[in-house]
N, C-alpha and C positions, 0 to 999 in steps of 0.2 A: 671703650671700643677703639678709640685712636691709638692708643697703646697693645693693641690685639694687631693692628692693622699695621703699625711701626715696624712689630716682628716679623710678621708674614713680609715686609720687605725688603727688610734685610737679612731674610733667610735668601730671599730670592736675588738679592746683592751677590749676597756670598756665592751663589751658582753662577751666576753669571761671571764674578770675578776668578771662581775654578776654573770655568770653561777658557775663558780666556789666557787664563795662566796655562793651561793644556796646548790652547792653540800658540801661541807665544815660544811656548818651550820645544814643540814640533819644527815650525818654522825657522827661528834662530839659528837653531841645529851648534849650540856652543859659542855662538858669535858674542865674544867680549864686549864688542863696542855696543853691543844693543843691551836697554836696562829694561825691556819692558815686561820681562819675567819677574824680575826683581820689583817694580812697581806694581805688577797683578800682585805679587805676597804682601807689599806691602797696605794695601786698599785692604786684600784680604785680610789680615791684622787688625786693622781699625773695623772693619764692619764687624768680627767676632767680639770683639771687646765690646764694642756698642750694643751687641748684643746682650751681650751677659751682663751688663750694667743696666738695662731695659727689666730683663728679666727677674734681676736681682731686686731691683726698684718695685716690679710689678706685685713679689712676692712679701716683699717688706709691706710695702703700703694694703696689701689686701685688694688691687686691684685684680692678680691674676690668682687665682686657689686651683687646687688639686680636685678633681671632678671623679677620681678613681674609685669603684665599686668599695675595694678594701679601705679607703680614708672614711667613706661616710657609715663603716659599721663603728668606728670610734665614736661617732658623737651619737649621744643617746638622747632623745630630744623629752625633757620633761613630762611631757602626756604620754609617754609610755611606760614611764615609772608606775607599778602599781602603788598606790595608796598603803594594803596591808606591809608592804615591805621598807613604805616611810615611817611605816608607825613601830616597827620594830624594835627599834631601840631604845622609845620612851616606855613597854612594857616592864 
């Protein structure tokens, strides 16, 4: 669940670090001596990495799975295997 909660943060990072890079870039209007457009991309940068490294973590480790209609017609769960159609092949 902490790892569910990590994300949703720094999704919410990353909007917040857009919106600022929006206002930043509005307001400078081209001003050289100001970096703080260039510092919103950069925050922005590290929270997307951090994400995808979360993400990638969450996937490996089996913490976060795919909950999609189409992934759970793959798995066949045992008790639905008929019996006559395990016995088939020792006939």
């Amino acid at each position: 669940m902490l790892l569910k909660f990590l994300i949703v943060v720094l999704l919410l990072g990353l909007l917040v670090s857009l919106g600022s890079g929006f206002y930043f870039l509005m307001m400078d209007r081209g001003d050289g001596s100001k970096r703080r457009l260039l510092h919103s991309l950069g925050v922005r940068i590290a929270l997307a990495s951090t994400l995808m490294l979360l993400i990638i973590y969450g996937v490996s480790s089996g913490k976060l799975r795919s909950q999609a209609p189409w992934e759970q017609s793959r798995v066949v769960p045992a008790a639905a295997v008929p019996e006559a159609a395990a016995t088939d092949g020792e006939k």
